[in-house]
GULUMRO-66326 format. One record per residue: residue number from 0; x, z, y of N, C-alpha, C in turn. Coordinates in steps of 0.1 Angstrom, whole numbers, plus 5000, padded with zeros to 4 digits. Atoms other than C-alpha are relative to their C-alpha. Layout:
ATOM  seq   npx   npz   npy  capx  capz  capy   cpx   cpz   cpy
ATOM  NUM     X     Z     Y     X     Z     Y     X     Z     Y
...
END
This chain:
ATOM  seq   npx   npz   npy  capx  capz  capy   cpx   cpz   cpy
ATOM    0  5004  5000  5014  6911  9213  5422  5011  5005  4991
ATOM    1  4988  4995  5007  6945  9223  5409  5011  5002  5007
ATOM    2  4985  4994  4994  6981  9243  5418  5005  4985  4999
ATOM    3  4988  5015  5006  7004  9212  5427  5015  5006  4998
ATOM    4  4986  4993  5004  7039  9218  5417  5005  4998  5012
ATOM    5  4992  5003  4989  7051  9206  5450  4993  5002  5009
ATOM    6  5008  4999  4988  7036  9223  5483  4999  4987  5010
ATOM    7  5001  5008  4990  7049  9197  5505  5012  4983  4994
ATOM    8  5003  5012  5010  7051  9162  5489  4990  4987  5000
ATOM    9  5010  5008  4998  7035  9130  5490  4991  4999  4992
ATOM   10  5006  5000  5008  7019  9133  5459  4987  5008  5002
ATOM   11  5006  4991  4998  7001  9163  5475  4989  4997  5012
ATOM   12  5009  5002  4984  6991  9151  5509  4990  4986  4990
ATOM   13  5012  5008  5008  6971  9123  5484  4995  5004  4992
ATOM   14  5010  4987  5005  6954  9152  5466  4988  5002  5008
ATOM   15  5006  5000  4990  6945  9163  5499  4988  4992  5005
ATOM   16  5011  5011  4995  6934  9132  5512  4989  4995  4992
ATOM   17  5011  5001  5008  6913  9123  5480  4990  5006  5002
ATOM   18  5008  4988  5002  6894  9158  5481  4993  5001  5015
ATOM   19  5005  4999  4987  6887  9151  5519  4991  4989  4996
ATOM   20  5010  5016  4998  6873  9115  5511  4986  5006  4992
ATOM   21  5007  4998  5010  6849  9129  5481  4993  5012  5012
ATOM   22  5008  4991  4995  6838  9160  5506  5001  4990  5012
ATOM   23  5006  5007  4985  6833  9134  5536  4985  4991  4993
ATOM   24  5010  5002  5004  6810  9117  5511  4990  5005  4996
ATOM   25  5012  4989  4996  6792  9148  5506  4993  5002  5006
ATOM   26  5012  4997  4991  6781  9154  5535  4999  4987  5009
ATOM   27  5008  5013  4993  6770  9120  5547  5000  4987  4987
ATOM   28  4999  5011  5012  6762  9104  5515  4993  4983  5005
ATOM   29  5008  5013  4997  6739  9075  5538  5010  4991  5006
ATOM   30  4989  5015  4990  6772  9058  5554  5002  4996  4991
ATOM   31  4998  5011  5005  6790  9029  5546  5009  5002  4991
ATOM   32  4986  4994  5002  6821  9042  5542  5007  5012  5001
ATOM   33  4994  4989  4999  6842  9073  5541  5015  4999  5003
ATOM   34  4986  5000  5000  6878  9084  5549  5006  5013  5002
ATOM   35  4995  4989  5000  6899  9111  5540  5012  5002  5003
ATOM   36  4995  4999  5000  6924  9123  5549  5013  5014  4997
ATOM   37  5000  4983  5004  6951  9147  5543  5017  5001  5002
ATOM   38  4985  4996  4995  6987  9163  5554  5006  5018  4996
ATOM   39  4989  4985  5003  7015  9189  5544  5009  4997  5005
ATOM   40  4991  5005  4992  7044  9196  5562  5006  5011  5000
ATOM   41  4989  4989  4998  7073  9220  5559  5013  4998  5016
ATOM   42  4993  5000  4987  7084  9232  5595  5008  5009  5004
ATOM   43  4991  4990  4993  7105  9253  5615  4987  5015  4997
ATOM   44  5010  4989  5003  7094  9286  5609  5013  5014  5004
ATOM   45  4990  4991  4996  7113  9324  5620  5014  5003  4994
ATOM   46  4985  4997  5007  7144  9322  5594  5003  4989  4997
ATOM   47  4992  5013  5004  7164  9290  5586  4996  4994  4987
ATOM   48  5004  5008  5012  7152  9268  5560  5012  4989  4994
ATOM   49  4986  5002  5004  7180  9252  5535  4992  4984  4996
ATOM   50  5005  5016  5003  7158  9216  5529  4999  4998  5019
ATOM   51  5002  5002  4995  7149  9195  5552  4985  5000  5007
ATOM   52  5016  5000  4998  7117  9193  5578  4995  4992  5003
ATOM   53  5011  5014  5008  7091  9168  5565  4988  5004  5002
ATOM   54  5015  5005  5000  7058  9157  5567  4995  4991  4995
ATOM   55  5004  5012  5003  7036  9137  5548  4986  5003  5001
ATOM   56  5017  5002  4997  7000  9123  5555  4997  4989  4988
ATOM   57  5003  5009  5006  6977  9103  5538  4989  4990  5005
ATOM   58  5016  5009  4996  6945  9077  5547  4995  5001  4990
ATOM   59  5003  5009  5012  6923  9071  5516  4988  4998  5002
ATOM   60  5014  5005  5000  6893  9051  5514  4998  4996  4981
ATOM   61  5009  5003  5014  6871  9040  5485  5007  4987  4995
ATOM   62  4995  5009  5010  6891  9010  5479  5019  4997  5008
ATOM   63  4991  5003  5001  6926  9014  5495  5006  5016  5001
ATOM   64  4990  4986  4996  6957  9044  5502  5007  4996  5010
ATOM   65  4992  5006  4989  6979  9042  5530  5009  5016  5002
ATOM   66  4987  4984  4998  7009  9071  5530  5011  5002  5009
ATOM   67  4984  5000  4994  7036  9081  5553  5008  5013  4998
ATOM   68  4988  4986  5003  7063  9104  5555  5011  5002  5013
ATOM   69  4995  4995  4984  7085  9118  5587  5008  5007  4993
ATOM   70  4991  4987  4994  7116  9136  5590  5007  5003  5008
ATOM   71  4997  4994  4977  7124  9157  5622  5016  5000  4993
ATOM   72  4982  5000  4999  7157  9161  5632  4997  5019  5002
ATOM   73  5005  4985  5001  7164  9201  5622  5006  5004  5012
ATOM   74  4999  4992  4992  7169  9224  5649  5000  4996  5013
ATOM   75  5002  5007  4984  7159  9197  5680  4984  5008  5003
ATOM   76  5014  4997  4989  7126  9214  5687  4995  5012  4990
ATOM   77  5007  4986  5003  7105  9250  5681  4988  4993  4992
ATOM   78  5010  5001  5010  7076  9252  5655  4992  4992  5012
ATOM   79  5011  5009  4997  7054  9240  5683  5003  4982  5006
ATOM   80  4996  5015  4997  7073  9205  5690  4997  4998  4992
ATOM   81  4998  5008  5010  7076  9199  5657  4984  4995  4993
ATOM   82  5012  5003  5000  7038  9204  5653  4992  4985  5006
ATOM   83  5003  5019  4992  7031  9178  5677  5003  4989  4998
ATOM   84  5000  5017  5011  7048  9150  5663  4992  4998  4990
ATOM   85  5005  5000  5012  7034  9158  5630  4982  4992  5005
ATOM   86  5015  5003  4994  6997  9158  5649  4997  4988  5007
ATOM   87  5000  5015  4996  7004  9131  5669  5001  4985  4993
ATOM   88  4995  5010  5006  7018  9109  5645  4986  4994  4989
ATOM   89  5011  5002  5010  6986  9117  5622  4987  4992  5009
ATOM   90  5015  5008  4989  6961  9108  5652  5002  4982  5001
ATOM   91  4999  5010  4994  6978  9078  5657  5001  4989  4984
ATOM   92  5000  5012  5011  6977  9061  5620  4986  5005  4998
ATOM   93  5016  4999  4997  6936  9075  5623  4995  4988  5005
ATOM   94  5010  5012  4988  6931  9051  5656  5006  4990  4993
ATOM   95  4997  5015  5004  6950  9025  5639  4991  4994  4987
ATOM   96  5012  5001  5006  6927  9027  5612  4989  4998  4998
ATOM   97  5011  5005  4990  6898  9026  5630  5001  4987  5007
ATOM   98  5001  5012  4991  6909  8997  5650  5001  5003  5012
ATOM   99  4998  4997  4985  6913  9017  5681  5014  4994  5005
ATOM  100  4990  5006  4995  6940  9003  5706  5008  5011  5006
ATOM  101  4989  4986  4997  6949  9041  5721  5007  5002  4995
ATOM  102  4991  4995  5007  6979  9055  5711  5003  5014  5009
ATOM  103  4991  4990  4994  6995  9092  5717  5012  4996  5002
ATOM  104  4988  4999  4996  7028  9091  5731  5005  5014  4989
ATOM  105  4991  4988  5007  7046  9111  5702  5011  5004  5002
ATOM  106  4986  4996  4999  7086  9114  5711  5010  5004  4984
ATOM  107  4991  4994  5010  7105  9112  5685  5018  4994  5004
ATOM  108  4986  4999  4993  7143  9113  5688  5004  4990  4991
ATOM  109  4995  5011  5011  7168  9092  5676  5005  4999  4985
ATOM  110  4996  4999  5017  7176  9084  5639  4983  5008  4994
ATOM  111  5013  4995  5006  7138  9100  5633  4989  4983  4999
ATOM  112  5005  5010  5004  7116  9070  5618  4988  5009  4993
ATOM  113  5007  5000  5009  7084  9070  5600  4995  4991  4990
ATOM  114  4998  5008  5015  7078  9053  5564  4987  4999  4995
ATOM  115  5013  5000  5003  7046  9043  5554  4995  4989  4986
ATOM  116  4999  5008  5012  7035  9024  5522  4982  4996  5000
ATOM  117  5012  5007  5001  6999  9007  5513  4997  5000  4982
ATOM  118  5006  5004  5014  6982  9010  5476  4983  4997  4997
ATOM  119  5011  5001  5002  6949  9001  5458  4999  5012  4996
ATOM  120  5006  4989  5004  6933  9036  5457  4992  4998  4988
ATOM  121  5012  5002  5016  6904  9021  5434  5004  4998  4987
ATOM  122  4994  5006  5013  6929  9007  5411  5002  5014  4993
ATOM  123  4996  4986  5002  6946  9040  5408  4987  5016  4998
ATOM  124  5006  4992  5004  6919  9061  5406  4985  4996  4997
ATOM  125  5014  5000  5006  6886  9055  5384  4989  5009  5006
ATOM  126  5012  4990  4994  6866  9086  5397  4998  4993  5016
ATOM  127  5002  5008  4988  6870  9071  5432  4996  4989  5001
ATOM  128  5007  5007  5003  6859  9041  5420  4986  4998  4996
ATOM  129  5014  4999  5003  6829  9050  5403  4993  5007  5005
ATOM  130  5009  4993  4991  6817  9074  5429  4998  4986  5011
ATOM  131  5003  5010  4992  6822  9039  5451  4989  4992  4996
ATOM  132  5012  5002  4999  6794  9024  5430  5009  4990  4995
ATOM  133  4989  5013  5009  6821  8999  5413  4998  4999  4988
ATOM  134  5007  5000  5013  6807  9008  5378  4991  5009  4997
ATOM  135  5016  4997  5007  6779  9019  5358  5003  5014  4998
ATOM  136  4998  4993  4997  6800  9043  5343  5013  5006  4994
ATOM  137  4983  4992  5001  6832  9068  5336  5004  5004  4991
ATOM  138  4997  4992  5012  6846  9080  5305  5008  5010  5006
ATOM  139  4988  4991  5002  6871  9109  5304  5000  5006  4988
ATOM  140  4999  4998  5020  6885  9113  5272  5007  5013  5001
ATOM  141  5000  4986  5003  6894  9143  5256  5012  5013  5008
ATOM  142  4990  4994  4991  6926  9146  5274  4999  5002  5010
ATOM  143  5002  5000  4986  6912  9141  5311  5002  4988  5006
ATOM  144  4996  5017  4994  6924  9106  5314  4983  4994  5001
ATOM  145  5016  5003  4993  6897  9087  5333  4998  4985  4995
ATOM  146  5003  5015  5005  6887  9052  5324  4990  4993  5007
ATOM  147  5014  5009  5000  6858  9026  5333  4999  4988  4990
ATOM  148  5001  5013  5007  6865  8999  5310  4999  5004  4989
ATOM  149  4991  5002  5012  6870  8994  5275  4984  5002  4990
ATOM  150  5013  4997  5007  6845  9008  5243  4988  5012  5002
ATOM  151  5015  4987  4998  6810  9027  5248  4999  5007  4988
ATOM  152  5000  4989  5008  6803  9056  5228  4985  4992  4986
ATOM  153  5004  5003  5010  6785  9054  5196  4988  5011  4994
ATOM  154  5008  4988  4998  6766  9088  5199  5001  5012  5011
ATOM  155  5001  4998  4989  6760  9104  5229  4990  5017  4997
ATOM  156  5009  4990  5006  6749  9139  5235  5000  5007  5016
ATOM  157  5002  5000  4986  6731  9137  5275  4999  5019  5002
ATOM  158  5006  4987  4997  6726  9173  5293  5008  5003  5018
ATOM  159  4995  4997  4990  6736  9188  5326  5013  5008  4999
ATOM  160  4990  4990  5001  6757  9213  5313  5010  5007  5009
ATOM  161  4997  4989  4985  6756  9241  5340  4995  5016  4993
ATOM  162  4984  5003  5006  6773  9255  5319  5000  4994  4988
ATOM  163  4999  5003  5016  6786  9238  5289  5005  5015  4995
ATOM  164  4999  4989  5006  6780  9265  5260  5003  4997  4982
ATOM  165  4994  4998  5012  6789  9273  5224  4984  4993  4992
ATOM  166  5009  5007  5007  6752  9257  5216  5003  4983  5000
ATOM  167  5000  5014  4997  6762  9221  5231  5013  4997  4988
ATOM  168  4989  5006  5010  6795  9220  5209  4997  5005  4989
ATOM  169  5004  4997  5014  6780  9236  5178  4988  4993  4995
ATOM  170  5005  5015  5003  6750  9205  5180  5010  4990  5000
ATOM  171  4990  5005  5006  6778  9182  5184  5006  5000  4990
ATOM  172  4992  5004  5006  6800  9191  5162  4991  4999  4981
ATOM  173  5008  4999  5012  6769  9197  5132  4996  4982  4997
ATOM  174  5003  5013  5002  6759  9158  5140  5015  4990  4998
ATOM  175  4984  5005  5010  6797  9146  5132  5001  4999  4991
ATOM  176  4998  4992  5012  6798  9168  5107  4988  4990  4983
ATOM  177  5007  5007  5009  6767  9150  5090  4993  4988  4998
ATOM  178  5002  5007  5000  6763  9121  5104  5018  4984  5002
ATOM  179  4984  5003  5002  6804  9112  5106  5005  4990  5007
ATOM  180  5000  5007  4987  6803  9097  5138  5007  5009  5013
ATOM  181  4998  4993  4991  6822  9107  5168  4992  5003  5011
ATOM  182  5009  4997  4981  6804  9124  5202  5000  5003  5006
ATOM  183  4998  5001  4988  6805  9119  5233  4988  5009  5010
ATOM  184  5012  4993  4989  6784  9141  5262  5000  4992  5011
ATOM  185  5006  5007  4990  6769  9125  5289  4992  5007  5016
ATOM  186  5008  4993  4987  6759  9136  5326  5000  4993  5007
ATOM  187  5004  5010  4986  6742  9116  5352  5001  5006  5011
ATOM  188  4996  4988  4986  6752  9124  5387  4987  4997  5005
ATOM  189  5014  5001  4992  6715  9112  5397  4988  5008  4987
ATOM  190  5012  4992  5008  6680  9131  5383  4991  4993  5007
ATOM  191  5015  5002  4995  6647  9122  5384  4993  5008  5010
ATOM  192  5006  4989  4994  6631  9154  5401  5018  5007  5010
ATOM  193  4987  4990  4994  6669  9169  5416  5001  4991  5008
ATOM  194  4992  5004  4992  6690  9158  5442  5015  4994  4994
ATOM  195  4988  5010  5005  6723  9132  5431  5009  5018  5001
ATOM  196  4995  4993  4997  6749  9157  5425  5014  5001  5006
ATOM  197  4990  5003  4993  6779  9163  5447  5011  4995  4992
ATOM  198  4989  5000  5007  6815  9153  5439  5004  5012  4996
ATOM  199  4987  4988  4998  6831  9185  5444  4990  5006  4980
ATOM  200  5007  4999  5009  6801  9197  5417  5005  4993  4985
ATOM  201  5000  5004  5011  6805  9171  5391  5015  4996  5000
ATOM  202  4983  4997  5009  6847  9175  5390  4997  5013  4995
ATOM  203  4995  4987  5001  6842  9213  5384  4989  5000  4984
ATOM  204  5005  5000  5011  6814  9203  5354  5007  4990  4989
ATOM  205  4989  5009  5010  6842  9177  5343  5008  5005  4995
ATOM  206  4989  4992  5010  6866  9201  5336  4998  5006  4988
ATOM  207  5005  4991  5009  6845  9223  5310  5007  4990  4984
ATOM  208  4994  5009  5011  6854  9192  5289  5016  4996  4993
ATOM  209  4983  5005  5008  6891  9186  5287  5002  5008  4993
ATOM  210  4999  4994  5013  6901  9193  5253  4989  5002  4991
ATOM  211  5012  4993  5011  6869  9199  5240  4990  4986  4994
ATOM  212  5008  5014  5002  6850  9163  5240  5005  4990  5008
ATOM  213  5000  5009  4992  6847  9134  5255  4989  5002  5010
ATOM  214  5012  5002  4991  6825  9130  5286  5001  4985  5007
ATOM  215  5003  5013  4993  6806  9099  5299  4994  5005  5014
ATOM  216  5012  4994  4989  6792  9101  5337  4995  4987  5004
ATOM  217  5007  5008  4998  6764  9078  5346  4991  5002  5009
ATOM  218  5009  4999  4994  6739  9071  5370  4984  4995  4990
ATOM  219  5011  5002  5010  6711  9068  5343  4994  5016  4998
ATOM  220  5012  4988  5006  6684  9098  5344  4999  5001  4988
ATOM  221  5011  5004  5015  6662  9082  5320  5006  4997  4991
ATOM  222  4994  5005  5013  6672  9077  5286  4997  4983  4995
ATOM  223  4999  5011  5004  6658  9040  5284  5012  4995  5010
ATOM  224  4988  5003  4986  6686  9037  5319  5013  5004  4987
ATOM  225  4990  4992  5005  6709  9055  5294  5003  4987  4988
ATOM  226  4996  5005  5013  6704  9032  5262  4997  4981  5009
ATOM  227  4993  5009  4993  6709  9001  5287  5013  4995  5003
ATOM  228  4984  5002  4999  6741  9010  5290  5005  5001  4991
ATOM  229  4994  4994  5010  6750  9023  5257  4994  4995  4989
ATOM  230  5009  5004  5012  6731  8998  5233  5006  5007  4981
ATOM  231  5002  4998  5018  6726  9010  5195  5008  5010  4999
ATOM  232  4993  4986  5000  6737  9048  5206  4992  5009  4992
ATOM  233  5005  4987  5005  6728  9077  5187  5000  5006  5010
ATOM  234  5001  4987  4989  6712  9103  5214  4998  5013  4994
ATOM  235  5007  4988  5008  6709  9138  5202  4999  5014  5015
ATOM  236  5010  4994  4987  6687  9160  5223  4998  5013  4992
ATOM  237  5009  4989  5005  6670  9192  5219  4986  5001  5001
ATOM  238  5019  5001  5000  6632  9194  5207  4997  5005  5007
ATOM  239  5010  4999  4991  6622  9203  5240  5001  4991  5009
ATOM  240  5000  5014  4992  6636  9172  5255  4992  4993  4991
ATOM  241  5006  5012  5008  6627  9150  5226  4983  5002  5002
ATOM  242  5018  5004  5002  6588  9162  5231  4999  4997  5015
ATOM  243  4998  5010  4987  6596  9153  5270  4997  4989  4995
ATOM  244  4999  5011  5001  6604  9124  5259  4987  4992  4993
ATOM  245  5009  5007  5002  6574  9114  5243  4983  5004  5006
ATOM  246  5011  4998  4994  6550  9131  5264  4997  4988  5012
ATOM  247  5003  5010  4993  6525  9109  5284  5002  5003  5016
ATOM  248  5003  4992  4982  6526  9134  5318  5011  4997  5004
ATOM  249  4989  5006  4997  6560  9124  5320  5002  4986  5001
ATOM  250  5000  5008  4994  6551  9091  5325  4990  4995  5003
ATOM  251  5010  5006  4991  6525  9088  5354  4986  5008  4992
ATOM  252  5009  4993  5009  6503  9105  5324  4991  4983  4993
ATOM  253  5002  5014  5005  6500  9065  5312  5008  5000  4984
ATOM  254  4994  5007  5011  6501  9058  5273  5006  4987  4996
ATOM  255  4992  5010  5003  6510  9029  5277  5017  4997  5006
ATOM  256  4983  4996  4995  6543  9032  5299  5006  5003  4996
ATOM  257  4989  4994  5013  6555  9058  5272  4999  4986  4991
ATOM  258  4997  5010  5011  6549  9030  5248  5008  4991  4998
ATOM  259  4987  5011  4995  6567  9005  5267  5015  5005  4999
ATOM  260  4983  4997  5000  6597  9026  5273  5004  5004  4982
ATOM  261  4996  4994  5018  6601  9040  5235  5000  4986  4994
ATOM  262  5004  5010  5007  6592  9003  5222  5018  4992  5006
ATOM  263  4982  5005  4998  6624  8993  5248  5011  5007  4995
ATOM  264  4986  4993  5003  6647  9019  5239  5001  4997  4979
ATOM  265  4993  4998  5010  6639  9011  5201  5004  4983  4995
ATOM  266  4992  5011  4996  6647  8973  5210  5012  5002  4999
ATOM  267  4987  4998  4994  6680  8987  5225  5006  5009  4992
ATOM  268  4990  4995  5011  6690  9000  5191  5006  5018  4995
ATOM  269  4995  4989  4997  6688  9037  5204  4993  5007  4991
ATOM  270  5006  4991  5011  6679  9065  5177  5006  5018  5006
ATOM  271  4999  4987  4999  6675  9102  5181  4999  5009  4989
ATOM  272  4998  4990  5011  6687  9132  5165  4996  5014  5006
ATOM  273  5007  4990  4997  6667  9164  5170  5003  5015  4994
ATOM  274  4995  4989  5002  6681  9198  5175  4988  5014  5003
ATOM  275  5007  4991  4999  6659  9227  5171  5001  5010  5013
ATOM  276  4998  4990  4987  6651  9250  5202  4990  5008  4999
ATOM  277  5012  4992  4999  6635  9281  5212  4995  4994  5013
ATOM  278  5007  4999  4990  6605  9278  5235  4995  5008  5008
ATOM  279  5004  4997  4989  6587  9288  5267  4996  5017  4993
ATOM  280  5012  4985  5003  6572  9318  5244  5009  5007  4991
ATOM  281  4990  4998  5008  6601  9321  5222  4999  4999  4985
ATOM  282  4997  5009  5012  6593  9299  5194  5009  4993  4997
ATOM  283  4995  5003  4998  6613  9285  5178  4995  4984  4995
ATOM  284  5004  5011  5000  6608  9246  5180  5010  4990  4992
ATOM  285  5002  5006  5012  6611  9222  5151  4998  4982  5006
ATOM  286  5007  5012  5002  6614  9183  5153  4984  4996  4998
ATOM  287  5018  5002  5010  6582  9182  5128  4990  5003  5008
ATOM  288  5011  4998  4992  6563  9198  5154  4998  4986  5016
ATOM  289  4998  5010  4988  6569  9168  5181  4989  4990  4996
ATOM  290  5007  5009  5000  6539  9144  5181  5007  4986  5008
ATOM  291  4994  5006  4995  6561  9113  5183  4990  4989  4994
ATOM  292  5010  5015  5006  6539  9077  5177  5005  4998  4985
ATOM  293  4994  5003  5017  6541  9063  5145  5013  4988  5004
ATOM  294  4984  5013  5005  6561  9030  5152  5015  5003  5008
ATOM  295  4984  5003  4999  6591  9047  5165  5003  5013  4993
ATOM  296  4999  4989  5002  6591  9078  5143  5010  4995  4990
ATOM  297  4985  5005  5009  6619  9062  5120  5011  4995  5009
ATOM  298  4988  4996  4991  6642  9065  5153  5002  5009  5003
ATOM  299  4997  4990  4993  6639  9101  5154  5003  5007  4987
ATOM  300  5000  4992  5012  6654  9124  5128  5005  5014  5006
ATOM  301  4998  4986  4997  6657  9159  5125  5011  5012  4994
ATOM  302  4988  4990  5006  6683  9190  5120  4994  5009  4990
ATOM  303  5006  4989  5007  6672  9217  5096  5005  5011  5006
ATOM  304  4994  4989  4995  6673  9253  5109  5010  5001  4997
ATOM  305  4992  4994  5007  6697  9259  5082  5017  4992  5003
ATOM  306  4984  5003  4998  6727  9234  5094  4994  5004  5016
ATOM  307  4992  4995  4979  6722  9244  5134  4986  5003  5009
ATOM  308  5010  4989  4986  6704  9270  5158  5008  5011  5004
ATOM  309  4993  4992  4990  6719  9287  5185  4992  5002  5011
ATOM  310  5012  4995  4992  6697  9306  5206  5008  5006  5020
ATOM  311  4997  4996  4992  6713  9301  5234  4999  4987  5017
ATOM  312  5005  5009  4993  6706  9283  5270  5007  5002  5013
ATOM  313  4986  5000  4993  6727  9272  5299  4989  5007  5016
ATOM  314  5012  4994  4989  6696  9286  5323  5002  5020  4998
ATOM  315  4998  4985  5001  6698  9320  5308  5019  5009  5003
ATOM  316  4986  5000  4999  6736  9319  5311  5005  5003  5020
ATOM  317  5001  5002  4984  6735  9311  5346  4995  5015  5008
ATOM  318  5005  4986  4994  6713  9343  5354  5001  5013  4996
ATOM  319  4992  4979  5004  6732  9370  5334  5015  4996  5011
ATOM  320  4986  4999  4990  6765  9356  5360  4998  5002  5011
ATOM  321  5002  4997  4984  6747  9360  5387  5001  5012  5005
END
């Protein structure tokens, strides 16, 4: 996910090992557990090297780290001894890991030791935590810094944003602007109709954000799942979600279901602000046209063309890059 300043480094081989654990959970998202791992190692190689030759590995799981570090003795063995240790040494804090009782016979000479240390991964990193299922859900504030604790946002502005575009931050920054509230964007790594979205995916949709907003990630689809978490939030949508949102075919095609849910979400303090969109035919769509009930139509208010329309969409975007 990023150049490290230091090729070979412990800092690095726990990059590694993170980005292994997150893609081990990709592809077997029904286990228990996961474990990544991950190693660099500056060796013997055809011209003389003026540092020394090191190695560092890592273990990481979902709620601990475990690091070591190795250095050969220079000029006792060719690139492929030195490989061996390195490989052996990594197999053998694996089985120890595991609980296995085998060991490789590694050889290492004298005055050569290995150094190993133990941290709370979870503590240290929030995104690994909250991919563990440890919280609801994740802030990353404007700088990148990650969080799970502390205050919930106060207006919220949900979407996938694949890609975030110059329409998502020019609704934002119009409902600041007039409602003088800060806002936060919102992406759930689960969908109703989709498939949960990978790690590797939702770091590369986290980035669009540093510097630009705040982003919340949640496991909340639905917007009454959303205003659960985020009691007495301002949501602002675009009038082709908001007439989702109060269509009956979208739920089960039962009036009463929608009623229930809109009746809870206007319980749970949540109010919407409605951004003009074009539609399927290339209208352009208007709050005022949304047939919303009567008793929650004083939780939905509306933009005027004239403060914000941007005729642009993260679907059409997608298929002029392709």
């Amino acid at each position: 996910g990023t150049t490290p300043e230091q090729a070979c480094c412990a800092s690095t081989a726990e990059r590694l090992a993170e980005r292994a654990w997150q893609r081990a959970r990709q592809l077997r998202p029904q286990a228990d557990t996961w474990l990544g791992v991950g190693c660099t190692a500056t060796l013997v190689t055809d011209r003389p090297k003026r540092g020394e030759h090191r190695a560092f590995w890592t273990l990481w799981n979902e709620c601990s780290m475990q690091s070591y570090s190795l250095i050969l003795s220079k000029g006792a063995r060719d690139r492929w001894g030195e490989e061996q240790v390195v490989a052996r040494w990594l197999l053998n804090t694996v089985a120890e890991y595991l609980g296995l009782s085998e060991r490789i016979e590694v050889g290492l000479l004298a005055g050569e030791t290995v150094s190993g240390t133990s941290s709370s991964a979870a503590k240290a990193n929030p995104w690994a935590e909250f991919l563990a299922g440890r919280w609801d859900w994740l802030c990353q504030e404007i700088d990148g810094q990650l969080r799970t604790t502390g205050a919930t946002p106060r207006a919220l502005l949900p979407g996938a944003f694949h890609p975030l575009h110059r329409g998502h931050l020019e609704l934002s920054a119009c409902v600041q602007r007039c409602w003088g509230i800060d806002v936060g964007f919102e992406i759930s790594i689960q969908n109703v109709d989709k498939p949960e979205l990978t790690a590797s995916e939702v770091l590369r949709r986290m980035r669009q954000f540093v510097w630009k907003a705040p982003l919340w990630l949640t496991r909340a689809p639905t917007f009454v799942e959303k205003a659960r978490l985020f009691r007495d939030c301002l949501m602002i949508v675009g009038a082709d979600t908001a007439r989702r949102l109060v269509a009956p075919r979208y739920y089960g095609d039962s009036l009463e279901q929608r009623d229930a849910a809109l009746a809870e979400l206007r319980q749970l303090g949540t109010r919407f602000v409605v951004g003009g969109r074009v539609d399927e035919q290339g209208q352009f769509l208007t709050g005022e046209r949304i047939d919303v009930p009567p008793f929650v139509r004083d939780c939905f208010h509306y933009l005027d063309e004239t403060d914000f329309r941007v005729d642009l969409s993260s679907t059409e975007l997608r298929a002029k890059s392709c």
